[in-house]
N, C-alpha and C positions, 0 to 999 in steps of 0.2 A: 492393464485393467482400467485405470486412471483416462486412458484414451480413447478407451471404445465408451466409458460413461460419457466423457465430453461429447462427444461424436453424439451418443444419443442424445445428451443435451440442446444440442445446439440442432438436431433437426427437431427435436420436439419445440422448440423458437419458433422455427421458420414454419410450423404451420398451425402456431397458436396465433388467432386474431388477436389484433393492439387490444380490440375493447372488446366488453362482454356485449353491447348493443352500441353498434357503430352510430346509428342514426340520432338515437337519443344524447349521443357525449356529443356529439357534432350541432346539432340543436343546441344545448347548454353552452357549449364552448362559444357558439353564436351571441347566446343572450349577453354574455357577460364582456364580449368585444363591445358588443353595441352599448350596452348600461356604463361601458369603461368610458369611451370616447364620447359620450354624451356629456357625462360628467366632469371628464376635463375639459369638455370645450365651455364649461362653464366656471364655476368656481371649488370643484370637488379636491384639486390637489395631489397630492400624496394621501390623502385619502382613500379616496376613490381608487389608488394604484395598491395601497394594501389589500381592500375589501376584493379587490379583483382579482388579485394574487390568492390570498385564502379561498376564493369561492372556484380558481382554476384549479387548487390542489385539491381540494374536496371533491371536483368534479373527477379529476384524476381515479383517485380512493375508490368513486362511488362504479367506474365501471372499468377497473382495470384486470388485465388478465397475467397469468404468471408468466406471460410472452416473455419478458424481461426476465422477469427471475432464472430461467429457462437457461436463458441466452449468456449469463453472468455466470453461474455457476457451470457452466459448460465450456466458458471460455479458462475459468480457473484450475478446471478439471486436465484440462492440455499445458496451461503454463507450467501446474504442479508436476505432473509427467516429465515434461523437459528439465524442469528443476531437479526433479529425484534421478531422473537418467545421467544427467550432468553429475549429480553427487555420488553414484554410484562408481561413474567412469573414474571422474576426478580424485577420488574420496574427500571425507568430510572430516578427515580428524584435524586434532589440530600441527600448524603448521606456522613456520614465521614467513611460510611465501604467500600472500594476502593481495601481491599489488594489483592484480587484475579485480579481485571479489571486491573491495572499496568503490571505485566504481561503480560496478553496477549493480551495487546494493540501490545506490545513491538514484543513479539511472531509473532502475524499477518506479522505486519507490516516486519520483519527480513523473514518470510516464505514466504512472494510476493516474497521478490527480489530475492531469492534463485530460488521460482519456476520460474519466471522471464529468469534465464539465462539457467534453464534444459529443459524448456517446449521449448524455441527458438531453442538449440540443438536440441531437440529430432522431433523436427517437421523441422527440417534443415532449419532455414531459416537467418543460421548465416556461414559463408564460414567456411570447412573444417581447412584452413591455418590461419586460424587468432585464437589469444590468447582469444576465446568465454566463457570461466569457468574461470577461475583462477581469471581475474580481476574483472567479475563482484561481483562472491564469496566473494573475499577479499572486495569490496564495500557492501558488505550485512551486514560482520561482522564490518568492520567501521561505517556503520551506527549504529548499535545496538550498538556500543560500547560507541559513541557520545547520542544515545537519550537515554541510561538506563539513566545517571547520571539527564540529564538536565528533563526528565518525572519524575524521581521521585522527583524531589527538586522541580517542581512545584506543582506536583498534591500532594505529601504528606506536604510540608511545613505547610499550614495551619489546618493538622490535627494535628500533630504533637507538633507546636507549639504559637495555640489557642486552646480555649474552645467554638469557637462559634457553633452557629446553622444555620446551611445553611439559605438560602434563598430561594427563588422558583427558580428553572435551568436559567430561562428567565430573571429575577430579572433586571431592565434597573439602578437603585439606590441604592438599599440595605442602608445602614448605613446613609449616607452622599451623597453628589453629588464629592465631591471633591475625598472621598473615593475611589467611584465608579472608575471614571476619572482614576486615579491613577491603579489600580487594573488592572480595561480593558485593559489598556493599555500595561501593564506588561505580558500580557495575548494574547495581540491579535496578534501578530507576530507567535508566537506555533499555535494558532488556525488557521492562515491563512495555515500554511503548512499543517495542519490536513485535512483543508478543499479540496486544492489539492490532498491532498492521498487519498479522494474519488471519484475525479473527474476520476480517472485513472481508474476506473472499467473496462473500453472498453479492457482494454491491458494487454497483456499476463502479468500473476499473478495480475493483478487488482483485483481478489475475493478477496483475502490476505491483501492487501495494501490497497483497500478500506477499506473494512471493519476497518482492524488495526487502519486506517485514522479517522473511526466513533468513536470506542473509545475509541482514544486520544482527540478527540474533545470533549468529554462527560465527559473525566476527568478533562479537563480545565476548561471546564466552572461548574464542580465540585468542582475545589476546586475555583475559583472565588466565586462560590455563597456559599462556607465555609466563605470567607474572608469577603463578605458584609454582614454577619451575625451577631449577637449581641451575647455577650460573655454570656455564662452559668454559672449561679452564682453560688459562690462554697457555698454549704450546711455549716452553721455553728452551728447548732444542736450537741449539745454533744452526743453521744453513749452512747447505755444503758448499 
């Protein structure tokens, strides 16, 4: 289902016009090169580079079509498909075998933001004049660089260094109440941002970032329900 929505998405894209009146945003987008360059070739500054930024994105606002919206939401409609088909196959419950899903939680998540600032580019809807790549880029790779460390010390720590057996994904108690309490809470500030990185599907590279967003989500409360689990007894059987 999930697939044939995309599918209709993404041709309902390809034959929505960029602008509601092509000629008049192409006119405007004129006025404001020339008022831009005029002004720095004088004494306008940073100035002159704000005012021209604000009056590209207005002009943006003032004749844009849902071409994009279109095109994002249709792209997310197929990532979510491969995701659910992949969770279907694989299952989702919880498990201490994780080593593949840490990555590409991680992955996703770093490939939104990257697509994030090419697809804005390449669909122009970021001013010529402004630093549009370099910072966002360098914001892609700071993030990754900040979630490897902090994904992997949550979702691995309780494989790592317990022996228990998970609990059901959902588990409201597991061990203890106080355990729980404790745990959740250790837990739920990562899952709240997880839960935002799915919200974002609507927006350019939301396929990526959602998804990424789902599982990280799935790791957490992965290794939560590692932690509310009862410890696996170690065999003391002598060998034959």
């Amino acid at each position: 289902m999930l697939v044939v929505l995309g599918g209709g998405l993404i041709a309902m894209a390809a034959t929505t016009p960029w602008h509601t009146d092509a000629n008049a945003y192409f006119e405007g987008l004129k006025g404001i090169r020339e008022s831009l360059y005029d002004d720095t070739g004088g004494t306008g500054g940073m100035d002159s580079f704000d005012r021209a930024s604000r009056d590209f994105h207005a002009l943006q606002d003032r004749y844009e079509t849902p071409k994009w919206l279109y095109a994002d939401l249709g792209y997310a409609a197929m990532a979510w498909s491969l995701l659910l088909y992949v969770a279907a196959v694989g299952g989702w419950r919880a498990t201490r075998r994780v080593t593949v899903v840490v990555p590409l939680s991680l992955a996703l998540l770093v490939t939104g933001l990257f697509a994030s600032a090419f697809q804005a580019v390449g669909r122009e809807q970021v001013p010529e004049w402004a630093d549009t790549l370099a910072i966002p880029l360098m914001g892609a790779v700071g993030v990754g660089i900040v979630l490897l460390p902090v994904v992997l010390a949550l979702a691995l720590a309780p494989i790592l260094f317990t022996r228990r057996d998970p609990v059901v994904l959902w588990s409201v108690v597991g061990r203890r109440w106080g355990t729980s309490l404790v745990v959740s809470l250790m837990y739920l500030a990562p899952a709240g941002l997880a839960v935002l990185a799915v919200l974002v599907a609507w927006q350019t590279g939301g396929w990526a970032i959602s998804t990424g967003g789902a599982v990280m989500l799935w790791l957490l409360l992965n290794a939560r329900a590692i932690w509310l689990g009862r410890s696996t007894p170690v065999s003391t059987q002598p060998l034959p």
